[in-house]
N, C-alpha and C positions, 0 to 999 in steps of 0.2 A: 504493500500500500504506500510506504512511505516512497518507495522508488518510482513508485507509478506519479506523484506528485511531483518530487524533486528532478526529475529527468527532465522534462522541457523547462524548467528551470534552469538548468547545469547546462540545456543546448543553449539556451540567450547569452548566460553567462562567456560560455566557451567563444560565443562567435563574436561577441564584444571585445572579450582581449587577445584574438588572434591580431596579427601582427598586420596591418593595412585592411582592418576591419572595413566594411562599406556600409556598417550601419552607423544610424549616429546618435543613437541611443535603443533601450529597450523597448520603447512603442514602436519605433522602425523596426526594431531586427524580427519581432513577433506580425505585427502587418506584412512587410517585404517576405519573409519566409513564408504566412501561409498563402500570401497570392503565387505564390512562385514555385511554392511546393507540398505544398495542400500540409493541413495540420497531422499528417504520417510524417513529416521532418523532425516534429518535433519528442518523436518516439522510435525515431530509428533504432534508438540507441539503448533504450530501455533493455534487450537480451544481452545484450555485454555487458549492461551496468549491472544485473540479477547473476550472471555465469560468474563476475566480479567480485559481487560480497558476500556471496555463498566463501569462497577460500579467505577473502581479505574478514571476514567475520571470525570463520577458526580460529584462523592464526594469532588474531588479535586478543581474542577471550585467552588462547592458548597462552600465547606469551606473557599475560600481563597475570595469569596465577603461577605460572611458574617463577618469572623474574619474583615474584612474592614469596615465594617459596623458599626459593633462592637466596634470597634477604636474611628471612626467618633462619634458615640454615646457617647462616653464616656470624648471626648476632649468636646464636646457640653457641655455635665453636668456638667462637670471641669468648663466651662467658666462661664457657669452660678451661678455656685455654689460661683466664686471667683468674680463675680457681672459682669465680662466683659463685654460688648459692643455682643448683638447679639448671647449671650447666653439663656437658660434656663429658666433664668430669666427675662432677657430681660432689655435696657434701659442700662444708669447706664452712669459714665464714665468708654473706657478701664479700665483696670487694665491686669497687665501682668502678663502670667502664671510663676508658679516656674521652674525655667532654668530646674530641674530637672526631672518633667513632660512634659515640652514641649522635651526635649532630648529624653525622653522614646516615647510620642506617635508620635513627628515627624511633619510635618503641614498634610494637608490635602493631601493623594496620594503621602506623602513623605518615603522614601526610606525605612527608618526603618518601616512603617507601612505594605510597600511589603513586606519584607523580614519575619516579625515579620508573616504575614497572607500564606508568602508561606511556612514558617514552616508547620503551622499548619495544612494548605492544606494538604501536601506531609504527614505529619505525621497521619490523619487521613484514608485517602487514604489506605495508604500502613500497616496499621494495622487490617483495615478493609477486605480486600483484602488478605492476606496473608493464606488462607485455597486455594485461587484459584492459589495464587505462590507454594504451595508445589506439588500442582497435576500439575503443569507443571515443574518444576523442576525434579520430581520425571519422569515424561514421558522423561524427555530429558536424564536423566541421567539412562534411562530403559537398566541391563544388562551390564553396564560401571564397578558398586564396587559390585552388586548384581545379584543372578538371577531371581531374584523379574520380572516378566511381568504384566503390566497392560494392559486395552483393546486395543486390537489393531490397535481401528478408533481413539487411541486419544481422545477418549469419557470423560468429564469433567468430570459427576456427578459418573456413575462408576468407575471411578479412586478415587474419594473423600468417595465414599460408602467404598470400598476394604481398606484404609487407615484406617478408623473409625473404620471397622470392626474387620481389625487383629491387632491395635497397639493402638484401642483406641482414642477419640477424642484429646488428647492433642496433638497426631502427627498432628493435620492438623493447628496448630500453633505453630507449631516450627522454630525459628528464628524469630519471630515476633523485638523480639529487636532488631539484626541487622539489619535485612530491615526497621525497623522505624527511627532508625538513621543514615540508607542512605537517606531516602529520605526526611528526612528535611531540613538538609543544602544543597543537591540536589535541591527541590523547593523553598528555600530561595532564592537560588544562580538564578535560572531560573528566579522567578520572578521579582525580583530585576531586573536583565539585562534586562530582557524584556521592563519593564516600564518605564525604565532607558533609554533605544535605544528608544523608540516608542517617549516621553515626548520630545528628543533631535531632532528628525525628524521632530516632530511638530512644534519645535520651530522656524527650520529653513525653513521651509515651510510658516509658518508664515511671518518669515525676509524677504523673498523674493518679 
């Protein structure tokens, strides 16, 4: 649903800041597209954006409880290592972490630990993923700065074939580095808020 909304959205977007755009603004690019190519323009692109966050979804959820994980494990061994209380080691009396590792890793499900895990989410994701963002960009931007056509059912893997074929595999990772650093501080910033809102609702659910 939300794709189904957001896709002719993302096509206005795309055709706006391609590079010698010929719209001149979002009333034009939405009027001139659909007299010129009837309102299927604006959904061409919808099955690579759905083939797209089906994997970029996995990976995302996947990474950001692992990197969590990951975290947790590593303040474990720290405590243990430094004799704490209910570390590794086990027994002992406390002993407290250095202000500087406890700043880095944060307590347990603490803020830097979201942000530092939705990085890494968002950035795995969105690097991984980025062969299925060119064939949809490419579809959406069909005929805008080129007369390049690709299939005309919006077909994923023959758009990605056609790609490979005339420009070579490096074209279907291009821009790999701007989309990676949008979407990390992107998923920092989401997950952060998110944890942040949900922990706060708790709490006062809680108070109640």
């Amino acid at each position: 649903v939300s794709d189904g909304v957001m896709t002719p959205c993302d096509v206005v977007k795309q055709r706006l800041q391609v590079v010698g755009s010929p719209y001149a603004g979002v009333g034009d690019c939405i009027a001139r597209t659909l007299a010129a190519e009837g309102p299927g323009a604006f959904f061409k692109s919808l099955r690579t954006t759905l083939v797209t966050n089906i994997p970029f979804t996995a990976l995302h959820f996947g990474t950001y409880e692992a990197a969590k994980g990951a975290a947790s494990d590593a303040r474990t061994a720290w405590a243990g290592w430094r004799g704490e209380k209910g570390g590794v080691d086990g027994g002992g009396e406390p002993a407290p972490l250095h202000r500087w590792w406890s700043d880095l890793l944060g307590e347990e499900e603490g803020l830097l630990t979201q942000l530092t895990a939705g990085g890494a989410a968002g950035g795995v994701a969105a690097a991984a993923t980025t062969p299925l963002d060119v064939a949809k960009t490419r579809l959406q931007l069909e005929g805008v700065t080129s007369a390049a056509r690709y299939d005309g059912r919006g077909a994923v893997w023959p758009t990605l074939a056609r790609i490979a074929r005339e420009e070579g595999s490096a074209a279907l990772w291009a821009g790999v580095r701007p989309r990676v650093l949008f979407h990390v501080p992107a998923a920092a910033i989401c997950w952060g808020t998110y944890e942040s809102v949900k922990a706060a609702l708790r709490r006062e659910e809680e108070g109640r």
